[in-house]
VOKOL-302434 format. One record per residue (C-alpha): x, y, z. Coordinates in nm, 3 decimals, always signed. Example, Ala and Ser with C-alpha at 12.3 -4.5 7.8 and 13.67 -1.06 7.14 Angstrom:
BEGIN
+1.230, -0.450, +0.780;
+1.367, -0.106, +0.714;
//
This chain:
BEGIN
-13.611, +2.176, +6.270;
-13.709, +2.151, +5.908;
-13.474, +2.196, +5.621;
-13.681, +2.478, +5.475;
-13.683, +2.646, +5.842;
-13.318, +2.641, +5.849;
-13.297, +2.779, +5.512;
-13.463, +3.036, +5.609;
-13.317, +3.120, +5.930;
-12.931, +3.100, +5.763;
-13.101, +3.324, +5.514;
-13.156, +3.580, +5.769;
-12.857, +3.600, +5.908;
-12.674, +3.628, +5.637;
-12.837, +3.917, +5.547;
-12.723, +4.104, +5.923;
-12.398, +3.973, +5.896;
-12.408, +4.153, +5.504;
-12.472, +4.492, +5.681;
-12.174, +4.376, +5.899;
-11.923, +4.344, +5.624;
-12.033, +4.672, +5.397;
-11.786, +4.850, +5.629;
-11.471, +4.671, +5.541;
-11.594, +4.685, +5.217;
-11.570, +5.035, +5.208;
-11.245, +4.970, +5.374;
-11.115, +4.769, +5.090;
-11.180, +5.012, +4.854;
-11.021, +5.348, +5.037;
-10.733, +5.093, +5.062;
-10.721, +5.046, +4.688;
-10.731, +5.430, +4.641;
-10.450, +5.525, +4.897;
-10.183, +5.294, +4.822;
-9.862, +5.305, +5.023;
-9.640, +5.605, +4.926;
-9.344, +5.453, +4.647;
-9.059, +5.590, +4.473;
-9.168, +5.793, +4.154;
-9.067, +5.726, +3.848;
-8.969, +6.050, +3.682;
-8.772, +6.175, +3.369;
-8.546, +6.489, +3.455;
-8.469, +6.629, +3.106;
-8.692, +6.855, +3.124;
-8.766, +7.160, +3.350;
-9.064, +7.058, +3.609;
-9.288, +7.327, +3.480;
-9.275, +7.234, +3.155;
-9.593, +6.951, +3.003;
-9.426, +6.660, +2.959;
-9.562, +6.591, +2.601;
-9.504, +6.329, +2.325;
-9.160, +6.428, +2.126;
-9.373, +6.435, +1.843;
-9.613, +6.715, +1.966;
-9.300, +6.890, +2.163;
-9.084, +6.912, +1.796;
-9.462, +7.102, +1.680;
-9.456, +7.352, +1.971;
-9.104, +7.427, +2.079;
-8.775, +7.378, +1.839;
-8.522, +7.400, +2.054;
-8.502, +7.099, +2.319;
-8.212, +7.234, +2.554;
-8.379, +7.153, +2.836;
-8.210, +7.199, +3.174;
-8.245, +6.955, +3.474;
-8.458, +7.024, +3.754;
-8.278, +6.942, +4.107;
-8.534, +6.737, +4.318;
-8.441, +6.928, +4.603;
-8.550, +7.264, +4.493;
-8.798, +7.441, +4.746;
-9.127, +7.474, +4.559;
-9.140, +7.889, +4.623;
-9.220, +8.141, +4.392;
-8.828, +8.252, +4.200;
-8.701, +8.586, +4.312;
-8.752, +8.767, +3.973;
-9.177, +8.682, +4.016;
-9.400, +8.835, +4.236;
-9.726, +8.716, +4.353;
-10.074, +8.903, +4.295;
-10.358, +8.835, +4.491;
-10.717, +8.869, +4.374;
-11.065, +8.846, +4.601;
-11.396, +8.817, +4.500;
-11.729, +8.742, +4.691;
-11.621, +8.356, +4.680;
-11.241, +8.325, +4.599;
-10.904, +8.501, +4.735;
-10.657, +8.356, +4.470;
-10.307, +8.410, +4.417;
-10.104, +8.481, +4.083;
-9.725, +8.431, +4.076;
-9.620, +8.660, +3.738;
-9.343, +8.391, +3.704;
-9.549, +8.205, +3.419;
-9.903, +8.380, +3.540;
-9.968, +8.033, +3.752;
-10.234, +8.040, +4.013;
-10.050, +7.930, +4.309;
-10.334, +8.022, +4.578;
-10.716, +7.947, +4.612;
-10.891, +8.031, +4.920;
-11.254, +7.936, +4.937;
-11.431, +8.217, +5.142;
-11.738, +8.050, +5.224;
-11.614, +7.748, +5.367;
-11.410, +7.797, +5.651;
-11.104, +7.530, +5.731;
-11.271, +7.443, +6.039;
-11.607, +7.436, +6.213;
-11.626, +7.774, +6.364;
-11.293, +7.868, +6.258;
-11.263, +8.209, +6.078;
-10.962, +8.089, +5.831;
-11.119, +7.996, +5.484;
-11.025, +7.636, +5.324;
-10.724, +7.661, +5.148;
-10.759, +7.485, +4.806;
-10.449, +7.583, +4.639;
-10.181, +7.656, +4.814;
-9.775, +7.674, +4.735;
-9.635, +7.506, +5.043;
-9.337, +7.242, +4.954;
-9.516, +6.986, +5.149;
-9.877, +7.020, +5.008;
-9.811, +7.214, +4.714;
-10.123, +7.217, +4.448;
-10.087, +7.472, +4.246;
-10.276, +7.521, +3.869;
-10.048, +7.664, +3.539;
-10.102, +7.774, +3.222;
-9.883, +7.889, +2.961;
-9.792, +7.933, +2.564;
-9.506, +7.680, +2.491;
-9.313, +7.841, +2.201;
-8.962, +7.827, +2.092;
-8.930, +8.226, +2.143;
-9.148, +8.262, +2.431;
-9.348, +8.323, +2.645;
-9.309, +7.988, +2.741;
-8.997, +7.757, +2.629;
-8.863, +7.440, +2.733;
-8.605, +7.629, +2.964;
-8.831, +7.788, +3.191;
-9.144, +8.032, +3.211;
-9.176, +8.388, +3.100;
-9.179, +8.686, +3.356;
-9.483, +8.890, +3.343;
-9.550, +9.202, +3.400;
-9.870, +9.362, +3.611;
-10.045, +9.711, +3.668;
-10.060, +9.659, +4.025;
-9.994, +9.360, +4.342;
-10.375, +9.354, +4.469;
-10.744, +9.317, +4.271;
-11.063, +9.282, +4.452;
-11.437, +9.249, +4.310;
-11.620, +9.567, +4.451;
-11.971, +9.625, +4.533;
-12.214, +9.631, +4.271;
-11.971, +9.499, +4.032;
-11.968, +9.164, +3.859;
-11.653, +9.127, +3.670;
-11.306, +9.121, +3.754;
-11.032, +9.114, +3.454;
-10.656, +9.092, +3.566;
-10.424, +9.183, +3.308;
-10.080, +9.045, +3.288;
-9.822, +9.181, +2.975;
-9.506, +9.012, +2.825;
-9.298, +9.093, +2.574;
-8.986, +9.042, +2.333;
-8.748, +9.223, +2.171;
-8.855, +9.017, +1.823;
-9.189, +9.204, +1.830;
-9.412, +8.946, +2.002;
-9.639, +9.102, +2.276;
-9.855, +8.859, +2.473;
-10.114, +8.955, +2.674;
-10.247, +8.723, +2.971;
-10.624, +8.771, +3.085;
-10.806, +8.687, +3.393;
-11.149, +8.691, +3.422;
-11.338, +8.638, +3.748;
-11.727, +8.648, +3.802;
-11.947, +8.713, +4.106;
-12.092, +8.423, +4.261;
-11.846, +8.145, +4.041;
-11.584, +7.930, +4.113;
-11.505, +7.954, +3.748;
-11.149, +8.161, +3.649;
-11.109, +8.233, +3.278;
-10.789, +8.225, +3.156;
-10.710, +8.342, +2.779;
-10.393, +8.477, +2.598;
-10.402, +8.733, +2.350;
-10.111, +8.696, +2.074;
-9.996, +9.001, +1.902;
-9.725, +8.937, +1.668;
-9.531, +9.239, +1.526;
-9.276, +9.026, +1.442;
-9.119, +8.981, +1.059;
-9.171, +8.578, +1.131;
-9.464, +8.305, +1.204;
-9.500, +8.298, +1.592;
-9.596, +7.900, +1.702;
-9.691, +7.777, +1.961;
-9.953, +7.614, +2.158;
-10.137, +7.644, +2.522;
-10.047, +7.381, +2.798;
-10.295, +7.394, +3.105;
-10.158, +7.166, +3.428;
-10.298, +7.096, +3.776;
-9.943, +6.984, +4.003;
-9.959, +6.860, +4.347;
-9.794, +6.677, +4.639;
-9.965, +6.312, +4.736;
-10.093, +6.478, +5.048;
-10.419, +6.495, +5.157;
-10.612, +6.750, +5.320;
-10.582, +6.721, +5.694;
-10.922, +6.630, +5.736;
-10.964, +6.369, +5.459;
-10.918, +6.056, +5.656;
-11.118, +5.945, +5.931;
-11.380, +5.629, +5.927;
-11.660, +5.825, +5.790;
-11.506, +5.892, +5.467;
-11.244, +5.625, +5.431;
-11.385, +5.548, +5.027;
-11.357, +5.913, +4.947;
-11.129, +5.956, +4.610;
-10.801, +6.108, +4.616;
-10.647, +6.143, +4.292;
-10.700, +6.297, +3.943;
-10.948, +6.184, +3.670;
-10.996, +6.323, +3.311;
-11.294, +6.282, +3.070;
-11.343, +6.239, +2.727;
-11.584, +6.125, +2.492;
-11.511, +5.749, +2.509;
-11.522, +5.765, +2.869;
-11.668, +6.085, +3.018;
-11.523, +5.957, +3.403;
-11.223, +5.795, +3.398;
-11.006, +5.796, +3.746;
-10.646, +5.813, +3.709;
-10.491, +5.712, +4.064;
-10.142, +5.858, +4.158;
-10.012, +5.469, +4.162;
-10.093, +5.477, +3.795;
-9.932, +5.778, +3.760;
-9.631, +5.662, +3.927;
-9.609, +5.379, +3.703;
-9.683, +5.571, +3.343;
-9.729, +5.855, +3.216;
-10.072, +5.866, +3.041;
-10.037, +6.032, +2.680;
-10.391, +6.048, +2.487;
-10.574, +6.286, +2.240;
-10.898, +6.430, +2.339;
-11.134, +6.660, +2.176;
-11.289, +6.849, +2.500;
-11.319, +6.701, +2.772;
-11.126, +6.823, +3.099;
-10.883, +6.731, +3.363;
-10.936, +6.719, +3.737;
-10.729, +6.645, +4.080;
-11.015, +6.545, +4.320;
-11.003, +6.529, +4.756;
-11.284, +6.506, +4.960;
-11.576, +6.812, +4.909;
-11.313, +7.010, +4.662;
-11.229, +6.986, +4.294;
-10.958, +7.163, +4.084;
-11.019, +7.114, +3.719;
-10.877, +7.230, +3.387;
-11.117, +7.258, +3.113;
-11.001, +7.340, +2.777;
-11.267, +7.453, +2.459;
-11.452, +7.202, +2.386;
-11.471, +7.185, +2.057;
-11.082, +7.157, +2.007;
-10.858, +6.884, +2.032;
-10.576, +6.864, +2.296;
-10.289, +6.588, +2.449;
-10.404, +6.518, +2.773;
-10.032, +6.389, +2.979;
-9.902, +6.325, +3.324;
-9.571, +6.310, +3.468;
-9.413, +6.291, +3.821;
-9.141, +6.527, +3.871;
-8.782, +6.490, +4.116;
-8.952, +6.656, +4.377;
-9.267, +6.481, +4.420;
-9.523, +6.659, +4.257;
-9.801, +6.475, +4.031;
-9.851, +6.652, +3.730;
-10.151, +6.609, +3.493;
-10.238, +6.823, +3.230;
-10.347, +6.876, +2.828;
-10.155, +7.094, +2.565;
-10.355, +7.238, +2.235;
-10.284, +7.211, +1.922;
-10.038, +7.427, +1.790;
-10.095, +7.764, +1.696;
-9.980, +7.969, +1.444;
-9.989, +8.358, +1.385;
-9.920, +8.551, +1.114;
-9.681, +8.854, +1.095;
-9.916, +9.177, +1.189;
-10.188, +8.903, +1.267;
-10.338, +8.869, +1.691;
-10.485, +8.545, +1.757;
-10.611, +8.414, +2.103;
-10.658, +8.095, +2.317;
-10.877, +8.013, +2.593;
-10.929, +7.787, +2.852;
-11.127, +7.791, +3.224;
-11.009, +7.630, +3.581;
-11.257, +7.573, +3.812;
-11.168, +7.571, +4.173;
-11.390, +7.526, +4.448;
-11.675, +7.304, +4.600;
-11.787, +6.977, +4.442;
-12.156, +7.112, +4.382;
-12.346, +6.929, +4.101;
-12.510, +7.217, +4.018;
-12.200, +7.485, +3.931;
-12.002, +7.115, +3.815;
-12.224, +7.078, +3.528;
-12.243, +7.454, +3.465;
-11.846, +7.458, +3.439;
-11.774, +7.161, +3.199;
-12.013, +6.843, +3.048;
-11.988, +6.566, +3.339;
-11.725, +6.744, +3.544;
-12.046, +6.669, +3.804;
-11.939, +6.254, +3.740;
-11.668, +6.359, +4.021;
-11.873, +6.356, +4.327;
-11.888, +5.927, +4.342;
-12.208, +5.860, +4.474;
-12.075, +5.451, +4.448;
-12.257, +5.125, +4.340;
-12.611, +5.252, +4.403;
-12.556, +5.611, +4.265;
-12.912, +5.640, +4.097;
-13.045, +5.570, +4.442;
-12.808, +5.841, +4.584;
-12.888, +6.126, +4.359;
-13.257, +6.083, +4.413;
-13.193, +6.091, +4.800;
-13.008, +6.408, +4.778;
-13.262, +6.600, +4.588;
-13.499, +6.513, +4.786;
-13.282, +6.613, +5.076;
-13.201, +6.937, +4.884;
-13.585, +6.980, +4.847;
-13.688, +6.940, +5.171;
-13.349, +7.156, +5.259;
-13.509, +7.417, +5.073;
-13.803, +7.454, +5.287;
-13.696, +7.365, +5.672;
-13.343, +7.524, +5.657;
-13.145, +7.248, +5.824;
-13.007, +6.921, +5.689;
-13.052, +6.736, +5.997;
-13.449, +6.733, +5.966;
-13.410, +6.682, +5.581;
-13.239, +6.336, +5.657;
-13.528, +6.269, +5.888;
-13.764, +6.430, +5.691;
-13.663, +6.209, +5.390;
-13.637, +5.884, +5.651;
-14.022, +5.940, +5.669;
-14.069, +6.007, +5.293;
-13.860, +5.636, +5.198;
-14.068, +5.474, +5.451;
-14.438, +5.593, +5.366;
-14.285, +5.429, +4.980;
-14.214, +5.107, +5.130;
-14.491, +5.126, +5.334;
-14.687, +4.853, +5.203;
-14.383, +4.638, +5.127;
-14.282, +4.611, +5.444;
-14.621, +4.585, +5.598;
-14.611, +4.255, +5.417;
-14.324, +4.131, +5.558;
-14.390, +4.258, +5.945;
-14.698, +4.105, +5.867;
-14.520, +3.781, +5.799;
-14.297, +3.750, +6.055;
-14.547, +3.848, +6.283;
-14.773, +3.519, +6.134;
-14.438, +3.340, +6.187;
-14.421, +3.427, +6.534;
-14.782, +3.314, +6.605;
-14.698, +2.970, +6.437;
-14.420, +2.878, +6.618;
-14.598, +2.669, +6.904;
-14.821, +2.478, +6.608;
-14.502, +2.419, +6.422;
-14.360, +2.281, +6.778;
-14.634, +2.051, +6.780;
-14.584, +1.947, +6.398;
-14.243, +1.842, +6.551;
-14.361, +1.649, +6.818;
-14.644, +1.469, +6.577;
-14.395, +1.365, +6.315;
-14.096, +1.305, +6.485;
-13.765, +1.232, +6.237;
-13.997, +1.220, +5.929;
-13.862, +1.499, +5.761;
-14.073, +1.490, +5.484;
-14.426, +1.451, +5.601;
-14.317, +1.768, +5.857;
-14.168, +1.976, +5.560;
-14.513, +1.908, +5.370;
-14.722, +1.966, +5.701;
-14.528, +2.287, +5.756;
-14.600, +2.387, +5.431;
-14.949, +2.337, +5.407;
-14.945, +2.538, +5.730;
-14.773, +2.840, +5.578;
-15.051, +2.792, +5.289;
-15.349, +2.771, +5.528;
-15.219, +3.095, +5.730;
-15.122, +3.267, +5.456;
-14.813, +3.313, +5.573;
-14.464, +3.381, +5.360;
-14.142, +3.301, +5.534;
-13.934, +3.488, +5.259;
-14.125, +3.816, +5.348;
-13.981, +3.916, +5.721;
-13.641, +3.939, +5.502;
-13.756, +4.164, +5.243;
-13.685, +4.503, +5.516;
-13.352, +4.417, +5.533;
-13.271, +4.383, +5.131;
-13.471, +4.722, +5.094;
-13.262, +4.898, +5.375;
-12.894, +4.756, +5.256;
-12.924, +4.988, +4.901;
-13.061, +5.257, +5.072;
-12.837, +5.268, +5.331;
-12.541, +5.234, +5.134;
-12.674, +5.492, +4.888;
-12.712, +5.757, +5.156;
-12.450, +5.644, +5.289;
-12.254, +5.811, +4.959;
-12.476, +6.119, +4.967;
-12.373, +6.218, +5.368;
-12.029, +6.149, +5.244;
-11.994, +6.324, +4.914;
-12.217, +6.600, +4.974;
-12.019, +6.941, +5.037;
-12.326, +7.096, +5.157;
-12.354, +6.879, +5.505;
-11.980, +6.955, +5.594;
-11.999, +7.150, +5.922;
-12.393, +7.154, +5.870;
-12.577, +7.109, +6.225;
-12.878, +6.949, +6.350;
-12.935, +7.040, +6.692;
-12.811, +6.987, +7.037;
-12.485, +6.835, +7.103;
-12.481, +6.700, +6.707;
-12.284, +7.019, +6.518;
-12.149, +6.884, +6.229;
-12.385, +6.578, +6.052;
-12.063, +6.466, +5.848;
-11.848, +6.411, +6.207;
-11.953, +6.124, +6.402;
-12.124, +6.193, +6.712;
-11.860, +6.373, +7.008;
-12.115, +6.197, +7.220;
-12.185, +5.853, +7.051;
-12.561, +5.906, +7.141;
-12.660, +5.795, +6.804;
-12.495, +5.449, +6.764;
-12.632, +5.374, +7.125;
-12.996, +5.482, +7.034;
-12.928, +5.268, +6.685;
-12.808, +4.961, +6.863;
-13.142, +5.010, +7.129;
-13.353, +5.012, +6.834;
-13.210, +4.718, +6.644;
-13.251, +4.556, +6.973;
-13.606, +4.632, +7.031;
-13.673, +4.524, +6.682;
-13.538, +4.203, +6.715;
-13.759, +4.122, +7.015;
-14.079, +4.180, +6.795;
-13.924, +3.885, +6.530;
-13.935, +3.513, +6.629;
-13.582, +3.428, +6.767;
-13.371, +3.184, +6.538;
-13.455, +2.801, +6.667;
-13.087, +2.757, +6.659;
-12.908, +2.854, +6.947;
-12.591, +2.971, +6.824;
-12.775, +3.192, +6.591;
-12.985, +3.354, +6.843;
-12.672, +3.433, +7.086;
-12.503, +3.592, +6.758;
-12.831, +3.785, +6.667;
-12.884, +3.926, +7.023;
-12.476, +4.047, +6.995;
-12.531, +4.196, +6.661;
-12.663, +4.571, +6.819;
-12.380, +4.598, +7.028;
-12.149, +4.484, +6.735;
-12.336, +4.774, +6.508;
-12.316, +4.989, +6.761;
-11.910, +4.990, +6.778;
-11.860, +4.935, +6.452;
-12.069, +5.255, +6.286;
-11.954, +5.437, +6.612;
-11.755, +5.662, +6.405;
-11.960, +5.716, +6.118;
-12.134, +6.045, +6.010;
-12.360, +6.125, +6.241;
-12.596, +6.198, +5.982;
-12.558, +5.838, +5.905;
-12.680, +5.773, +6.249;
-12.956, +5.958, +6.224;
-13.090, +5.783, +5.931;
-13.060, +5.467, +6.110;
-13.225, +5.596, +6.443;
-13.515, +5.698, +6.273;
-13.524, +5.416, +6.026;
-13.535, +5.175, +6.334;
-13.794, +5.333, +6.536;
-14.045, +5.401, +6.232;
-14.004, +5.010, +6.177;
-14.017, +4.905, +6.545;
-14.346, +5.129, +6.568;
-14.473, +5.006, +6.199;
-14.413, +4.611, +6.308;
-14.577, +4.651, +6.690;
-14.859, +4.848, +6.551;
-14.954, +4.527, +6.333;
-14.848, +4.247, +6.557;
-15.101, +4.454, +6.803;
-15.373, +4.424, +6.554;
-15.313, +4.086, +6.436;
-15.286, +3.980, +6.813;
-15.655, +4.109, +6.847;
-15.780, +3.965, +6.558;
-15.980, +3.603, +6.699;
-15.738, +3.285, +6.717;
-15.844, +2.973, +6.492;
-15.859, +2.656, +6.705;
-15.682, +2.380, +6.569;
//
């Protein structure tokens, strides 16, 4: 064998044995994300629900510093002198604890917790062992809000709900002391958004200055959602992130929270705990500047969060703050509607350009057939008529290779050990036949992008969780119940390979002729959307390659 035939033949199988190690790549990083569970380093002199701020910024908002220590062992329930509130729309059923006005409950109506199940997704929720729960406040040293604990509110009634025909929903929640300062806290829900408006109006009829400023926090447990692990979304980010101007997507893991507490000034921006499909983000004006900080508390609960600056109102004067939460599905669409690159959260990965134009397509073609299944195969067909030509050149290629191989046998035979004159005589052969042994390689370094970019988009995309295709195959971001798919992928692979000239070295053909069967088990329990990609991928190429190998075959053979 020729130096420049092994080259090429190592060359080739590295590039199957690359395919091979993308998975515990992806492995590597979910492991980087989900680090084992440690102690937390917390600070308990100060009351859990309180922003754990700079001293500096803390002296600004609240004067008094008795703070009171928070027992790690306290049950995470609403306190007996709150009450909770619940509010439904057309998308959300949320829950409002008037202890502090924090949202303490987000169902998402239109995605149930299950396939077929009739129980919505719980979002937010106020369990001790999952707790995730989203507050807001006014941090002053005479209330609402003090270092000491939140205020009580008060609250027309225990139950809102978005009627027919109407498309606003304001829940109004009153406080008061006996100084003269009346604050009044408003929540504003739309029809058909995810988006909950939160904004405080300040009345002070006070004989003094009332300051203070608004803290916004997301808190939850390091627990994720029951169905966030699995092999077909082991990479999937669990954690918060914030953005700001300097960096617009910036990941902040719970280890790094466990091992400091990030303190930075931001003008807009926003601030975001991310699982898999769901997003709960804070989003202050953006055109004012806030601390963004993070703390872990006694009790295990991962706190990260912005406070504005501070706020002052005049005797006689009324002054108001805003800020929005968003709560629900990680669609790019309503993302970038809600805040500037709060859309940067669904992680499409290394090849994300590649990604986003696969999903519109697929959201395109979506449009039209009404079912995701037959978009992925639908856009299979679309990425293969673009690399039609390209890979026509390199099926061409092998195919020329294939035809060679008993002349290049008898090049071996004529020349014997003279490497040299066969390297140059296998050469000019390539030259004469017009033949380029780099091209049968070229498929494979178009399909490794692809497939890890789509890869990302069956992953990330909300809309293919519990989406069917048809027959047995319910649910194109579960693996298949069935494992059809990986067996009809590792057939295909197999055909193909009997249409390329087999390796001249041994070893590597007995490896290559394993390397279906090794796909096969190892993507086993990846989406079977994923599968379906491949399936058709394969059998579009087998047909592509046989349909020219069939015509060149026909063509008349030179005699040499």
């Amino acid at each position: 064998m020729t130096m420049l035939n092994k080259m090429l033949d190592s060359l080739r199988f590295a590039l199957f044995v690359l395919l091979a190690v993308i998975g515990l790549m992806i492995y590597q990083a979910w492991e980087k994300d989900h680090p084992q569970p440690q102690e937390p380093v917390v600070t308990t002199t100060q009351n859990e629900h309180m922003p754990a701020i700079p001293a500096t910024q803390a002296a600004q908002a609240v004067t008094s510093q008795t703070a009171t220590t928070t027992s790690a062992t306290t049950p995470a329930l609403p306190p007996a002198d709150g009450k909770l509130v619940t509010v439904k729309t057309d998308l959300l059923e949320v829950t409002i604890n008037t202890q502090g006005g924090d949202i303490v409950g987000v169902n998402l109506l239109d995605y149930p917790e299950s396939r077929g199940s009739s129980s919505p997704f719980v979002l937010l929720n106020n369990d001790p062992k999952t707790r995730y729960i989203a507050e807001s406040g006014l941090l002053s040293n005479i209330g609402p809000d003090t270092a000491k604990g939140q205020a009580v509110y008060s609250v027309a009634q225990d139950h809102y709900e978005l009627g027919a025909g109407q498309n606003d929903l304001v829940v109004k929640l009153e406080w008061k002391n006996d100084q003269g300062v009346a604050v009044t806290k408003f929540f504003n829900f739309k029809r058909d958004s995810y988006d909950i408006h939160v904004s405080y109006e300040i009345n002070n009829h006070s004989s003094q200055p009332w300051q203070g400023s608004l803290y916004t926090q997301l808190m939850r447990t390091d627990s994720p959602p029951a169905n966030h692990g699995g092999l077909m979304n082991l990479a999937t980010y669990f954690g918060a992130a914030i953005s700001s101007p300097q960096k617009t997507y910036d990941k902040i893991s719970f280890k790094q929270m466990r091992e400091k507490n990030i303190d930075q000034s931001i003008q807009g921006g926003w601030a975001a705990m991310i699982q898999h499909y769901f997003i709960g983000a804070w989003i202050p004006a953006q055109n004012s500047t806030s601390t963004y900080y993070s703390k872990v508390t006694p009790d295990g609960l991962f706190t990260l969060g912005m406070i504005g600056q501070p706020v002052t109102v005049a005797p006689g004067a009324t002054s108001t703050v805003t800020a929005n939460l968003y709560t629900g599905p990680a669609i790019a669409d309503r993302l970038e509607t809600a805040a500037p690159n709060l859309k940067l959260t669904i992680d499409y990965g290394w090849f994300w350009f590649i990604s986003v134009i696969i999903f519109w397509m697929m959201e395109k073609i979506h449009y039209v057939v009404g079912n995701w299944g037959w978009s992925i195969v639908l856009v299979t067909i679309v990425i293969k008529l673009m690399f039609y030509q390209l890979s026509a050149k390199s099926y061409r290629s092998m195919s020329g290779l294939k035809k060679l191989q008993p002349r290049i046998e008898a090049l071996k035979q004529r020349y014997g050990d003279d490497r040299q004159k066969l390297t140059q005589a296998t050469l000019a052969l390539y030259r004469e036949e017009k033949v380029n042994p780099m091209g049968g390689c070229l498929p494979i370094l178009v399909q490794i992008p692809v497939f890890i970019a789509l890869y990302w988009v069956l992953v990330e995309s909300v809309q293919l969780r519990h989406a069917p295709f048809i027959f047995w195959i319910h649910d194109l971001s579960q693996p298949d119940p069935y494992y059809v798919l990986p067996v009809l992928m590792g057939i295909s692979m197999f055909l193909q390979q009997r249409l390329n000239p087999p390796p001249p070295d041994p070893v590597q053909a007995k490896i290559m002729m394993f390397m279906p069967v090794l796909f096969s088990v190892m993507f086993a329990n990846f989406p079977s959307g994923l599968m379906l990609y491949w399936v058709v991928n394969n059998t579009l190429s087998y047909l592509q390659q046989w349909h020219i190998m069939r015509r060149l075959d026909k063509e008349p053979k030179r005699i040499k």
